[in-house]
Structure formats: structure tokens, C-alpha cells
N, C-alpha and C positions, 0 to 999 in steps of 0.2 A: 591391600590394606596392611599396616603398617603391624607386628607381631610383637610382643615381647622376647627378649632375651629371655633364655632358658638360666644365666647366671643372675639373673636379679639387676643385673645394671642397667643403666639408662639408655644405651646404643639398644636401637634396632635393625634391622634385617629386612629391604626390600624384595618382593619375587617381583620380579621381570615381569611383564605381559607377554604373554601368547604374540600379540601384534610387534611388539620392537622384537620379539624372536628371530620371526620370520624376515622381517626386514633387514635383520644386522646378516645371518646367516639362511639364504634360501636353502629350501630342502635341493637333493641333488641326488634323482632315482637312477639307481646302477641298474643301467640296463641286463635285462636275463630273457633267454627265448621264453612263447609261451609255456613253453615244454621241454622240460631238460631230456626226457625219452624217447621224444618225437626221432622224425626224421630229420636227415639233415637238411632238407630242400626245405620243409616250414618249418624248422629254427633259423636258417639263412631269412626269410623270407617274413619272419617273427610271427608264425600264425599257426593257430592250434593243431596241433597231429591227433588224427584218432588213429595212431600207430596201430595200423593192420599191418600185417605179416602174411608172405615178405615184403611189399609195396604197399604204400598207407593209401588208402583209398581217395584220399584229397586232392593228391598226384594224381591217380589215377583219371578223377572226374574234372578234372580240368586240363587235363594232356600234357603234366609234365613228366620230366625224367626224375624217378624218386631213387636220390644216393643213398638209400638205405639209413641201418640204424648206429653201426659203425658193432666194435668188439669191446667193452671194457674187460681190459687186461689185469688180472689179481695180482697184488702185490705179492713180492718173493717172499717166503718161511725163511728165516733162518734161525738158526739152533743157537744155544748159550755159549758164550767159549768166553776165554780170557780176552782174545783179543778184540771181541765185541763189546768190550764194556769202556774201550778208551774213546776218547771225543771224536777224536778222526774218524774211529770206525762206525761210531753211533750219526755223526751225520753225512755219512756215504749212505748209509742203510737207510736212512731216511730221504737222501734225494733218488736213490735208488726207488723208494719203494714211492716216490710221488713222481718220477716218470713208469714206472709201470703202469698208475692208476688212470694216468690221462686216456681218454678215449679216441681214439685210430678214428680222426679226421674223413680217410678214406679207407676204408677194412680192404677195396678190393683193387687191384694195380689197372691201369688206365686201360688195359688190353684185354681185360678179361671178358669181354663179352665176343672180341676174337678167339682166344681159348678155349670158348665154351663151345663155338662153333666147331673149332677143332674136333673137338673130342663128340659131337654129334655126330659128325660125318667119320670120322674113324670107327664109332662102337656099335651106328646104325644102319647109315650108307654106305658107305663101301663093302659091308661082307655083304650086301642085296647085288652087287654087279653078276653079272650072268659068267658064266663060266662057258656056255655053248658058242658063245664067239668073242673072238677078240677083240681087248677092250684098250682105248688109251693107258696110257701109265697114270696111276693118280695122279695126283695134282701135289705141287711142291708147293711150302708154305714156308719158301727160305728163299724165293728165287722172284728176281724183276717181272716175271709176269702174276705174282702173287697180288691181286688188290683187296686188304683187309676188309674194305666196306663193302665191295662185290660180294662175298663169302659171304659175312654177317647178313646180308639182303637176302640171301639162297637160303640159306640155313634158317632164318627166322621164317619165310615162307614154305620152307619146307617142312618147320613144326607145325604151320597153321592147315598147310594142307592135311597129315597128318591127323590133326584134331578134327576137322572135318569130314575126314573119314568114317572115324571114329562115329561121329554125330550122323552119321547119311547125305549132310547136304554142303554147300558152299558155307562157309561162318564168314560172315562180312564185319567191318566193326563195328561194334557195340550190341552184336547179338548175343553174343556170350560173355557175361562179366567174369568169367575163366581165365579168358585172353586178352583183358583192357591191357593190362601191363604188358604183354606180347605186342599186340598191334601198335602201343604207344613206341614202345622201341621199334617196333619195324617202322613206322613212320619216320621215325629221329635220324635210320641212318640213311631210309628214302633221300632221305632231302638230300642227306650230306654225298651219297652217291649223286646225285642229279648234279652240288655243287662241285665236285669232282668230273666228273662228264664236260662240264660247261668249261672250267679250265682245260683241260686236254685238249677240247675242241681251239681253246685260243692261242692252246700252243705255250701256256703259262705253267701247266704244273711241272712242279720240279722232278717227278718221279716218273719220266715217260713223253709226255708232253703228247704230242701226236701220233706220238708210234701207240698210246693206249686208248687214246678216243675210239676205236672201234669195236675194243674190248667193252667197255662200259656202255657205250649204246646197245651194245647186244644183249649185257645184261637186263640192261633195262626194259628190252624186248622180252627175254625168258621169264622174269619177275612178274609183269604187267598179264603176260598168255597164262601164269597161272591162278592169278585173282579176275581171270575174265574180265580187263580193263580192253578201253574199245583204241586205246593209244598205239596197242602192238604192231598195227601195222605204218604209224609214224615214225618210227626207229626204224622200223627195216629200211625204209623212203631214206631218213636222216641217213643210215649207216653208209647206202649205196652214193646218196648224194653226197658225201662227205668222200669217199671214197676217189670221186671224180675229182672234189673241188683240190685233194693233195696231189693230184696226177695220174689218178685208177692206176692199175697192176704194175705198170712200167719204174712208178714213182717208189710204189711198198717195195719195190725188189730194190732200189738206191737206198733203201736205210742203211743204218750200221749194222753189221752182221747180229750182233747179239737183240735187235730191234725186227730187222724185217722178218725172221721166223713165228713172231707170235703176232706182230700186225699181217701178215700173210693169213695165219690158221683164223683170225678172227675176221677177216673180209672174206674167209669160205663160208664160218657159218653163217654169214649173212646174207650170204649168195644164195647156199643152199634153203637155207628158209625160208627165205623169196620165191624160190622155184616150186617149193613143196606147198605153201600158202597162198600163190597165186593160181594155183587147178583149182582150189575150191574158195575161189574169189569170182565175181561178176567180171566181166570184160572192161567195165568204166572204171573200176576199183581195184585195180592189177598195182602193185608196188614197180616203181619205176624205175627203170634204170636195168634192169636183166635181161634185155636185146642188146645193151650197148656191146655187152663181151662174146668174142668168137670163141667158137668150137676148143680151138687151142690155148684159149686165155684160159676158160672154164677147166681145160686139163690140166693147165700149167697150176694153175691155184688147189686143185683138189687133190692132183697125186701130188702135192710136196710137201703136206704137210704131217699130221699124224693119222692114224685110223679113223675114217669114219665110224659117223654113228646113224645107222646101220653101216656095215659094210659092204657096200655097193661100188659096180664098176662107174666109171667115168661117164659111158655111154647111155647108160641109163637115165640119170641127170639131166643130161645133156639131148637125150630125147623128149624129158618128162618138158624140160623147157622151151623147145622147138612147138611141140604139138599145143603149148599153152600159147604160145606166141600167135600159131595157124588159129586156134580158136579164137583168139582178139581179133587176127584179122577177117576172119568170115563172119562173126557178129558185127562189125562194123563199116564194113565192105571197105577195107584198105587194101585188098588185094582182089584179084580177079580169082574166079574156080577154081580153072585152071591153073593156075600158078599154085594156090593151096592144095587144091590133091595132088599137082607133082613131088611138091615139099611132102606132104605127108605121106604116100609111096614109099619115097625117100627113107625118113627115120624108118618107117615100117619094115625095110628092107634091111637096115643097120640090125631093127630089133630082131627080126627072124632068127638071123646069121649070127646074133652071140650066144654062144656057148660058156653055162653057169659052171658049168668041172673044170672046163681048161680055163676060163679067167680065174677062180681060185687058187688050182694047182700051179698058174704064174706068176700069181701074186702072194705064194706060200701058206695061203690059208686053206690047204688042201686038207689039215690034221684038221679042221672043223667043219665037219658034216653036214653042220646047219647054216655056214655061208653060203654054199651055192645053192644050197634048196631056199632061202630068201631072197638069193638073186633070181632065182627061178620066179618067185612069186611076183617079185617087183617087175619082172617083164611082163608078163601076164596083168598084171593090173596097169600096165602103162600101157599095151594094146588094149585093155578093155576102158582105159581112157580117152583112148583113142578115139575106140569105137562110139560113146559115149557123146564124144564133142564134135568129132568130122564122121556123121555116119555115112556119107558120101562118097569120102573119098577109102575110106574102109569096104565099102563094097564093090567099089572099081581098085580094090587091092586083092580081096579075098579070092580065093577060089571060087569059079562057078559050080560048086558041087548041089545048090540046092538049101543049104545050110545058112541059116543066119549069120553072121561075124560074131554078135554081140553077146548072142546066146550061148556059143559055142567056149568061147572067153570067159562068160560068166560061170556057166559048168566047171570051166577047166580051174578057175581060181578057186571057186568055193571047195574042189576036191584039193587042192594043194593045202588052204588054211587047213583043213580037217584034218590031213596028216600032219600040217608043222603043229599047231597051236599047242598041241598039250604037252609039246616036246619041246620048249623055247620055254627061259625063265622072263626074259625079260618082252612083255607083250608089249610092249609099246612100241619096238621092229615093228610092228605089222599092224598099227596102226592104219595108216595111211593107206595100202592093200585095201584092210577091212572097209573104210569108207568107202570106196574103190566098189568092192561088191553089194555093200549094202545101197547103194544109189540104182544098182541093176540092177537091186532085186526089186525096186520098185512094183514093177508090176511081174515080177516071179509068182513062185506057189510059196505058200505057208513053210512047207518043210526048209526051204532057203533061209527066210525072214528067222524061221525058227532058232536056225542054227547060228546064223547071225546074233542074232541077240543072246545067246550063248556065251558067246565069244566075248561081247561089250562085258556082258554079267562078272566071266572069269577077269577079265583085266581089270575092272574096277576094285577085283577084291585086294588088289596090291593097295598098299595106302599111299606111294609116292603117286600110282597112276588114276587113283581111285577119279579123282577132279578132272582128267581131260579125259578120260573113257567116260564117265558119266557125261560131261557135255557132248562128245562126239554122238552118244546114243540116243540124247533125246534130241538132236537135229536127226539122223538118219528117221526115230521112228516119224518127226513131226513131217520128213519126207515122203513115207510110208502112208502117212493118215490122207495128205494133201492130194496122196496120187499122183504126183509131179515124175513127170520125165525127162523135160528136156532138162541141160543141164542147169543154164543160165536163171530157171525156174524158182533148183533145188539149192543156188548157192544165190540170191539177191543181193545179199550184203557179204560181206567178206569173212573168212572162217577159217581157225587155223584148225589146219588136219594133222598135227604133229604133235608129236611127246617131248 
């Protein structure tokens, strides 16, 4: 509607409508996140933060990675002076103080959750290594066998063990919203190790290529045996079977020198946790591939590389894997009696004849008191293994003195743990032993069982070991309840007996 002039003259003054506004000039909304304080994952992602601290809980309940809140940086004070007052200096000071103001995109550098790992394992783990026997050199975190995503996998599994400790039981995910933020990064770099794995295996990654595919399946194996995943024994399968398909031992020894050392150490642990995992595995359900290697293969691979963990002779091993071998075959009758109680005779004969003082004092670990009394143990519980799965051929070995084998075995071990146990830091050596007695104690007396579960009780109090002493104890006691004896009974499905 058309106004008067405020000077009295005849010209007027139209307003515009609202409608030719809009049409000559559309509106044009500057975009802004929902939330300037959020996080940065929903400001990327333009959707509301309820900025919890440290990790905003929106991340949390839908499984992503939350990049935090970032640092606003205050701008610098400066004082009066003459020479602050000229143009120059007045708009330095001011793009000065408007790059200070800006907000640190990423507050934290792309490695820091490698770093963090670091400094776990230096402030926490490492001073828990036992001092009573010899232990590898740490671990270098500068050097080609170093894989960052390996580390971060162990170390975040090893908070969560940890916290479960703490708790009394296994924490799975999403039982404690403590640990969503923990579990989601341990998921995140899950993967990206598996996608690391998967290259090496094709021979594509740049950093190793097949000389570290056996490293990473083993991880994968130690990761999975600590959240009680039922996959650990497909790694071992994978490690061995991969093993063959580059050309087993012959092929690891033609790497590059600065390669075949650490693919060498990591085809023993694989060996070796085969061997220790298949005694208390069923006959049908044995991880495959550890017949394929001789007596001298299994030497050449285990004394060339660093210290065992325990440290044990060669022979021992290498008996524990014979006598697992003779029990597949007399459950399934791939061999004749006779042919199995010669072979077992045999080891029996090996094991009698070794001496735990002089293999130490030749292999220089004479200055540690509690090497040979652990190899002592493990012979003892590899005869009472024996005894256990060939009781046949155990008794056309023993002495005709009137004396059981099994009984006799079982005394002699449970007197050895009671002297080592309370003198060993690190209880998880004597794991495998313990399962060993607690399966012949089945039908023992109480005071046995007693002490046994003693023993579970003390090792679970460690919080690295707290999760496989706890599951070892309640298979032995569910052994105990069941009444089972034979062994094939007590192990149906497959079971790892190691730390």
C-alpha cells in the first residue's frame, strides 16, 4: 500500500512484497554442524552430539570410531610496547591470534593409540616377567618384526582381560558400558589386522609380505584363546597349512637372512601350540599337519631360535607329540598294538634317560634353579600322560613291582608342583603339568583335588592369567563332577591347555 513521503511531496515510496523478495533473491542457509562442541565424527556426519566424555555416547551405540573433541588453543597475551601499536605489528597480532583460536582438527597424531600401547606394556607388563627364569629379550618397537596392529590387538585385549579380572568373570561386549569404547576400538583394529593377514597371505603387503603371514595368524590364534573364541584352533590348521603351501621348513630357511629368523620363530610357535593343544583335543579334532615333521625338523626349528616359553628341552616336545600321535592312532585303529606300544616303549625310554641338571647346565641355564625343576615337572607329567592315553603300553613298560604306573606318576607330580608353585612367579609354566594332574585326580582322594584347586585359585589371582586359569578350573572341576576317566571322555571337544 502505497505511503506518503515524510517531505510533504507528491512522490511515493513502494515496499516490495515478501513474495518478489524471495524470488529475485532465494534465501541461502550457511551450513553449520548440529553442534559446534560435539564431536568430530557427528559434526562430519551433521547430527546431534550428547558430548559425553571422553567418547560421546552416539559413537559409542552405533559402533563407530569417536575422533574426539579436538583442543581450543587461547590466543597469545601480549603486552603494550611501542612497536605494537604500528599496522604491521597490529595485523600480525591479529592473524596470529586467529590461527591460535582455530580448533586442532585432530588433537591426537595418527599413532597414538600405538603409543599408548607402548607405554601399557612398558609401565605394566613388562616389570610382571618373572625373574626365576629366562625370559626373551623384549620386544623391539623399531625393528621389521614390529607390526603396530598386532601390538594394539594384545594390549587392548590385555586391558579387557584385566578388567575382567577385576569384575570376576569373562566381560563380553556390551556387558559393561565401561568398555563400549574399548571393545569398539578393539573390533576396529580386529579387522584391520585380519585385513593385514589376508594380504601377507597373498604375498601383496608391502612390509614383509609372506615372511609375516605366520606372524599374524598366530596372533590371531593368541587374541581369539583369550576371549574364548571357538576359531583358535583354525589358525593353528591355517598357520601349519600355510606353512606347507610356501614349502614347510626347507622353503623358511631360503628367505632373506634378515626374514627367515622371525618367519622361522613364528612357525615354532605354531608348532608348538599344536602340540600342547592337541593332548587335550579329541582324536577326530587334532590340528593338522604336526606328523608331517621329523624328530630333526622339530629340533632344527625350536633350538634356533630364541628362549622358549617355558623353557624346555627339545625332547620333551617332541615326546609330548609322538605319544599324542600313538593316541590318534589307537582310538582309531590306524595302527596295530603292537606297533603303538613299541613306539611308546620307545619315547618312554628317551624320557626315563633325560636328565633335567645336565640339559640346563648345557644349555647355560644352570644359574636358574627353577629350569630344571620345571623340566623335571614336565617329564613327569608327559609320563603321566602317557600313562593317561596308552595305559597298555605303560604297563608292559613299567616295572613289575606290584605298583600302579599311573598312581605312582600322579604322586610323584602333585609332590613336585607343591614344592615349585609357590616359588615360580610366573604360573602359567605350569599350567599344562597342572591339567596333567588334575585329570588323574579324577578319581583320587580329596586332599589331591584339594590342593589342586589351590593351585587354579593362586594363578587366577594374577590378572594377566586370571581368564585361562579360570577356564582351565572349571573344565578340570566339570571333569571331577562328570567322574570321567578315560581321556577321550574328558576332552570331547577341543581345549586349549596353555597360557
Amino acid at each position: 500500500m502505497p505511503t506518503p513521503s515524510s517531505s510533504g511531496s507528491n512522490a511515493v515510496v513502494e515496499i516490495p512484497s515478501s513474495t518478489t523478495t524471495q524470488q529475485s533473491a532465494p534465501r541461502q542457509k550457511r551450513w553449520a554442524p548440529r553442534s559446534r562442541s560435539g564431536c568430530f565424527t557427528c559434526r562430519a556426519c551433521r547430527v546431534k552430539c550428547d558430548e559425553a566424555k571422553p567418547v560421546c555416547g552416539r559413537c559409542v551405540r552405533l559402533g563407530k570410531h569417536c575422533s574426539g573433541y579436538g583442543v581450543v588453543m587461547p590466543a597469545r597475551t601480549t603486552g603494550t610496547s611501542s612497536t605494537s601499536n604500528s599496522p604491521a605489528s597490529s595485523d600480525g597480532t591479529c592473524a596470529l591470534s586467529r590461527r591460535k583460536q582455530r580448533i586442532c582438527i585432530e588433537a591426537e597424531p595418527l599413532d597414538w593409540d600405538h603409543m599408548q600401547a607402548i607405554q601399557f606394556f612398558v609401565l605394566h607388563l613388562h616389570p610382571q616377567r618373572s625373574a626365576h627364569l629366562p625370559q626373551p629379550p623384549a620386544p623391539r618397537f623399531d625393528t621389521w618384526s614390529h607390526v603396530p596392529v598386532i601390538f594394539i590387538c594384545r594390549m587392548i585385549s590385555q586391558q579387557i582381560q584385566w578388567a575382567s579380572a577385576s569384575r570376576g568373570s569373562l566381560l563380553r561386549p556390551g556387558e559393561d558400558p565401561a568398555l563400549a569404547g574399548t571393545w569398539a576400538k578393539y573390533f576396529h583394529y580386529y579387522r584391520e589386522l585380519l585385513w593385514v593377514t589376508n594380504k601377507c597371505i597373498q604375498g601383496s603387503d608391502p612390509h614383509g609380505g609372506k615372511c609375516r603371514a605366520l606372524n599374524c595368524i598366530f596372533a590371531l590364534f593368541g587374541i581369539d584363546v583369550q576371549f574364548e573364541e571357538s576359531m583358535w584352533q583354525a589358525h593353528l590348521n591355517a598357520g601349519l597349512a600355510y606353512a606347507e603351501k610356501v614349502g614347510g621348513l626347507e622353503a623358511l630357511l631360503t628367505f632373506p637372512t634378515e626374514f627367515s629368523a622371525y618367519a622361522l620363530k613364528d612357525l615354532k610357535r605354531v608348532l608348538l601350540a599344536s602340540i600342547m593343544c592337541n593332548t587335550t583335543s579329541p582324536a577326530s579334532k587334532q590340528v593338522r599337519g604336526v606328523d608331517t615333521y621329523t624328530d630333526a625338523e622339530m629340533t632344527t626349528m625350536i633350538e634356533s631360535v630364541e628362549i622358549l616359553e617355558p623353557p624346555l628341552a627339545v625332547d620333551i616336545f617332541i615326546a609330548i607329540a609322538r605319544l599324542t600321535e600313538l593316541r590318534v592312532q589307537a582310538a582309531t585303529g590306524a595302527a596295530a598294538k603292537t606297533v603303538i606300544n613299541e613306539a611308546a616303549r620307545h619315547r618312554l625310554d628317551e624320557l626315563e634317560s633325560f636328565d633335567p641338571d645336565a640339559w640346563a647346565r648345557e644349555h647355560g641355564l644352570g644359574e636358574y634353579p627353577l629350569v630344571s625343576a620345571t623340566a623335571q615337572i614336565y617329564r613327569v607329567a608327559t609320563q603321566l600322560y602317557g600313562a593317561l592315553t596308552l595305559g597298555r603300553a605303560f604297563a608292559a613298560w613299567w616295572p613289575a613291582d606290584g605298583k600302579v604306573p599311573r598312581r605312582v606318576l600322579q604322586e610323584r607330580l602333585i609332590r613336585l608342583l607343591g614344592a615349585m608353585w609357590d616359588r615360580i612367579g610366573n604360573h602359567g609354566t605350569l599350567l599344562w603339568p597342572l591339567i596333567i594332574a588334575g585329570v588323574a585326580a579324577a578319581d583320587g582322594d580329596a586332599e589331591e583335588r584339594a590342593f589342586i584347586g589351590r593351585c587354579f585359585q593362586i594363578g587366577s589371582r594374577t590378572r594377566s592369567m586370571f581368564v585361562k586359569f579360570s577356564r582351565c578350573a572349571k573344565k578340570v572341576e566339570r571333569i571331577w563332577l562328570e567322574g570321567a576317566t578315560d581321556w577321550e571322555d574328558c576332552f570331547a571337544e577341543p581345549f586349549v591347555c596353555i597360557a
